[in-house]
N, C-alpha and C positions, 0 to 999 in steps of 0.2 A: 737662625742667628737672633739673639735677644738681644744684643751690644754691637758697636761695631764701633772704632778710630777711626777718624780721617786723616788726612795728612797735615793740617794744619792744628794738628792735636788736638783736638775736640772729641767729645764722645758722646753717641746719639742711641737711645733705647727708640722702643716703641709701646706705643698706648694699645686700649685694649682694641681700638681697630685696626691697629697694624700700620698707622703714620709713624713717622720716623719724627721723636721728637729729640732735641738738646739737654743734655743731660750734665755736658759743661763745656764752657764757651772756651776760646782760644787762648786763655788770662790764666787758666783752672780754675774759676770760679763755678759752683755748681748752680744746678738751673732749679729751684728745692721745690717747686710748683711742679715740674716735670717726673724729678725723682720721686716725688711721691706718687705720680702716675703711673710709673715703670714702674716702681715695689708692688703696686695693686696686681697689673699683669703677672708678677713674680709667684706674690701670693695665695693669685686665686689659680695659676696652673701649676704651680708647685707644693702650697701646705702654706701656712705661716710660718713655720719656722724652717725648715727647708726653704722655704719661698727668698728672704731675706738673707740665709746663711749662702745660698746661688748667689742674690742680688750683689752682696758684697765683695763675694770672691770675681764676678763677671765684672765689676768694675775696679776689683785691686787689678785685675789683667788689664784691661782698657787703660787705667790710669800709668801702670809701667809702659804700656805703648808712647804714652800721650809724655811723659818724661821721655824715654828714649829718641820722639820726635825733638825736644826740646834742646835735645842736648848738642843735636846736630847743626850743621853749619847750616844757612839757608839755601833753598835751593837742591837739597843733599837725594841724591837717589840712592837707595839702597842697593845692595848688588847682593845675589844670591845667599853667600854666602854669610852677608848680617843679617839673614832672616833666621837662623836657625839659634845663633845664640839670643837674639832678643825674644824670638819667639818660648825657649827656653827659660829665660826670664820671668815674662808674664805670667807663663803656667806656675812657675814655683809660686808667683804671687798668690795667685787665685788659691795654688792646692795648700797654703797655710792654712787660707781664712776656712777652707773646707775640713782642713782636719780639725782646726778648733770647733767649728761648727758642731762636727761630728762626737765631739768629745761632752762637748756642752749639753745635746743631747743623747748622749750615753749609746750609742751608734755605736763605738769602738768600746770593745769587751778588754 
């Protein structure tokens, strides 16, 4: 796992030792000291440009998490059955920024 949500909508990468850093706080403010932490891990296990076109899509997914937490009441537990369209969701998010990615770098014929 490179990304991960928590429940109080925040989103946390990890450095290249494997600590779980803040990537943005509970406001959506992004942590930009951190983020360029996590792009590094991105890029040096993925490519640069791969590296960064992952980076963004694994956070357009986190970031629809981190709204869909926000939009809920407090308190709010999910029940099985909101995991499947939210989770549906995020991946759309992610698989945009992937196909642009892919396009950008001429991936797709």
């Amino acid at each position: 796992m490179m990304m991960e949500t928590h429940a109080y909508a925040t989103v946390w990468g990890y450095d290249q030792k494997g600590n779980r850093v803040l990537l943005v706080n509970r406001g959506g403010l992004p942590n930009e000291t951190n983020m360029e932490v996590v792009q590094a891990v991105y890029r040096e296990r993925f490519g640069e440009g791969a590296g960064m076109v992952l980076f963004d899509a694994h956070l357009a997914h986190q970031m629809t998490h981190c709204r869909q937490i926000r939009n809920q009441p407090f308190c709010y537990v999910p029940t099985l059955e909101d995991y499947q369209p939210s989770g549906i969701e995020a991946y759309e998010a992610s698989i945009a920024i992937k196909q642009t990615g892919m396009i950008f770098y001429k991936c797709l014929f």
